[in-house]
N, C-alpha and C positions, 0 to 999 in steps of 0.2 A: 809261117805255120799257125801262128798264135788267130791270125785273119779268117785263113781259111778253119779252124775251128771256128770261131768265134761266128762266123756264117752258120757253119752246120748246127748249131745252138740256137740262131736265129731262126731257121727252117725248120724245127721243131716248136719253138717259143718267139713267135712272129713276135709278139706285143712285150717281148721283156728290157725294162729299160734300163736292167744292167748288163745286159748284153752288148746291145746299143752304145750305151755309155764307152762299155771295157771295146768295143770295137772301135767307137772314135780314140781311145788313147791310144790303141794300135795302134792305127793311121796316123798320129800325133807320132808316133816314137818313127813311123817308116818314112818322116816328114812328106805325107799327102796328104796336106791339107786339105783342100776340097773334099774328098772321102772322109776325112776327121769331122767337118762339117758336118759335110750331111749326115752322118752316121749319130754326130751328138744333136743335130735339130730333131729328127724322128725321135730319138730317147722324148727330147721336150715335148716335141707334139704330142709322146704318150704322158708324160707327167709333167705338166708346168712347172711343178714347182723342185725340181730336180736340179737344185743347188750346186752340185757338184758339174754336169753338161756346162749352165753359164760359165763357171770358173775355167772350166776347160775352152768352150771356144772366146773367153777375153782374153785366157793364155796362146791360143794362135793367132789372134790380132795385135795379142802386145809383142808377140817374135815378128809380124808382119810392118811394127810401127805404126800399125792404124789406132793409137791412143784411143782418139773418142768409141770408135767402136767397142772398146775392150775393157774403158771403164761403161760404156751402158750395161754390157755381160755382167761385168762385178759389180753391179746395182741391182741387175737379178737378183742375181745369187744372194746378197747380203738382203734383199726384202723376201725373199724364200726361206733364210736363214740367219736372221740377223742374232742367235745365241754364237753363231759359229766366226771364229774369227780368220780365215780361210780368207776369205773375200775383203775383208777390212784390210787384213796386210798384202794384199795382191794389189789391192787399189790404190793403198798405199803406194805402194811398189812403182805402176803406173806413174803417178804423182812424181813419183821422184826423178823418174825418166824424163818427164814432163818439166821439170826444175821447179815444180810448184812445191816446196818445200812445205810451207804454212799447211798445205789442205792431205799431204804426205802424212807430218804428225799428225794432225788430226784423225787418220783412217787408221795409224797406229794406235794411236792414245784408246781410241775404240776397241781394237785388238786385245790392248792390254788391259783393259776395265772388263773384258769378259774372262780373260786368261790373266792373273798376273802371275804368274809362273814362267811368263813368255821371255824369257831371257833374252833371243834372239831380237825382237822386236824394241825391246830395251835398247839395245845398243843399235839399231836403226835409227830409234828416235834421238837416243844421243849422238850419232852420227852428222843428222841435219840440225841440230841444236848449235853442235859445234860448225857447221858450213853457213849456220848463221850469227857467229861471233856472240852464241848466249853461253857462256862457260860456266854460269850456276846450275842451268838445264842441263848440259851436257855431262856434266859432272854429275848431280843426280841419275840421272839416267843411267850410268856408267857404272855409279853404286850399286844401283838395284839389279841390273844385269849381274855384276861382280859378286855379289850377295848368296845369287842366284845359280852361281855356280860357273860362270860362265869365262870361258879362260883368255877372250878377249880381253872383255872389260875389267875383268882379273889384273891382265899385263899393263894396259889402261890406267887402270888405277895406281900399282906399283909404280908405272914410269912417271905418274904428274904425280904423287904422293899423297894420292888419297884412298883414306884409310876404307876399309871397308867391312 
């Protein structure tokens, strides 16, 4: 239903690229990807720098497995919107799929220098901190997430005994 609206809004509003956009997530949720495609390239074709389209088709190349394709999308997106941390922890994300741990935090560390509020992201980074045997990082990390409200790194903290 949501398709076939979302059509008849495009037939009155050819050029709208949040039409567009909300049409590829459709297709994203009814997993047809190819129509999620195309439906998020024409968004881009009308506004390059439509932040949100990249992040969505790097998100059906990273359900696809095609990494490289999916972090060049989340390079869009982050040089279209590099205030927005969306794309930093996606890439992230990526990354860690990828077992590239190092270049992982890195895309979070970015995340969190524009948000640090990011609790979730906090305990990603200490996630890979700790898969790489740095337990003063991981520990930090863990703090600030804990801090921050967050009832992982909350438990986290309680079970290795640090304070928070």
């Amino acid at each position: 239903m949501a398709v076939a609206t979302l059509r008849k809004g495009l037939k009155i509003h050819r050029q709208s690229v949040k039409l567009l956009y909300c049409l590829g997530w459709a297709f994203m949720l009814k997993d047809e990807s190819e129509h999620a495609i195309e439906s998020l390239q024409m968004a881009i074709g009308i506004d390059s720098t439509y932040a949100d389209a990249y992040n969505r088709l790097g998100d059906i190349y990273f359900g696809r497995a095609e990494y490289s394709r999916a972090i060049e999308q989340y390079r869009k997106a982050i040089h279209h919107a590099p205030h927005r941390t969306e794309g930093y922890r996606l890439l992230g994300r990526t990354y860690v799929e990828m077992q590239q741990y190092t270049k992982a935090i890195g895309q979070y560390q970015k995340a969190v220098a524009i948000d640090k509020k990011d609790d979730e992201t906090y305990c990603r980074i200490a996630e890979l901190y700790g898969r790489q045997k740095q337990p003063a990082k991981e520990k930090a990390n863990y703090r600030r997430a804990a801090k921050l409200g967050n009832a992982a790194a909350q438990k986290w903290c309680t079970k290795n005994g640090v304070t928070y």
